[in-house]
C-alpha positions as CSV (number, residue, x, y, z in Angstrom):
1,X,30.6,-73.4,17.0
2,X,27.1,-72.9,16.1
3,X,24.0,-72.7,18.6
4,X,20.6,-72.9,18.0
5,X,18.0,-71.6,20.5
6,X,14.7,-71.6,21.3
7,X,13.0,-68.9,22.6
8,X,9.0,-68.6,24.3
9,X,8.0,-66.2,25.9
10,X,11.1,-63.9,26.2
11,X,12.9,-67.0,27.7
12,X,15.4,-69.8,26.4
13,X,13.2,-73.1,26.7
14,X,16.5,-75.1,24.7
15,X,20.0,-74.3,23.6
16,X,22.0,-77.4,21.6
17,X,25.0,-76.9,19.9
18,X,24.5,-78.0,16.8
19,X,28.0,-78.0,15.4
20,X,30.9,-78.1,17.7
21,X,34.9,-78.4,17.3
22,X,36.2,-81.9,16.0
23,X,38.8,-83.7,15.9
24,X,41.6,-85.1,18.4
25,X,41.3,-84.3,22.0
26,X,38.1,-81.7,20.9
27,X,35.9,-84.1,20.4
28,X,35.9,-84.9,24.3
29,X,36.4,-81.6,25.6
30,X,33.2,-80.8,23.9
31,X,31.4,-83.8,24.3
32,X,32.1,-83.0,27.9
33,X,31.2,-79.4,27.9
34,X,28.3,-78.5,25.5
35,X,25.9,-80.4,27.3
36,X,26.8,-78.2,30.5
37,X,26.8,-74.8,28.5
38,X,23.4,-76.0,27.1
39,X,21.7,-76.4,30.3
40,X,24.0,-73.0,31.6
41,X,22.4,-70.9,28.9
42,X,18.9,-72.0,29.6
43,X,19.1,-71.6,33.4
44,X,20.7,-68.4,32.8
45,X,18.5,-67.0,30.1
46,X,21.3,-65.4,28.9
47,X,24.4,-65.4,26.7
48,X,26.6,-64.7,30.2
49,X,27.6,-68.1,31.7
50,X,30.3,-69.4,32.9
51,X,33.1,-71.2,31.2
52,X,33.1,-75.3,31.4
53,X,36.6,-75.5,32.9
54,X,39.3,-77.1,31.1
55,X,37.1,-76.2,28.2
56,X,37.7,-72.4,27.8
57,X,37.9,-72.0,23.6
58,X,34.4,-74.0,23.4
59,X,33.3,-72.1,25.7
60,X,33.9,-68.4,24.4
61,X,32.9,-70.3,20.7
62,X,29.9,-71.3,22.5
63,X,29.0,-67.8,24.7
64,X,29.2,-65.9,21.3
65,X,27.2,-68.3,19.2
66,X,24.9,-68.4,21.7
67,X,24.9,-64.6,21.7
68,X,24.3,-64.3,18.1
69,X,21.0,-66.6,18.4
70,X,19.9,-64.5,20.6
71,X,20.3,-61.7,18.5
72,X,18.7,-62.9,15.5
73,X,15.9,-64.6,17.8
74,X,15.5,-60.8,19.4
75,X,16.0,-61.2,22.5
């Protein structure tokens, strides 16, 4: 999982998830979640959301990507 953000102003303006689990039943799971954990993380502002449920793996993939963006964007 790897998450690019954008960051104004101290704040996430965007999160997308641009590349993401494939294959078999992950390509729904995560066509299902990342949307929802993209909008999470920019409500949030923050690397702690919640998982998508019935999506836990891309979740925590997504939370620490997200996290490391974050990082490197310093904030």
């Amino acid at each position: 999982m790897q998450v690019r953000v954008t960051v104004s102003g101290g704040k996430i303006t965007a999160a997308d998830a641009v590349q993401a689990p494939k294959g078999g039943q992950s390509d729904q799971i995560t066509a299902n979640a990342v949307p929802r954990l993209n909008q999470a993380a920019v409500a949030a502002g923050t690397a702690d959301i919640d998982a998508v449920s019935g999506a836990t793996y891309t979740s925590a993939g997504y939370k620490q990507s997200l996290q490391s963006a974050l990082d490197q964007a310093g904030g």
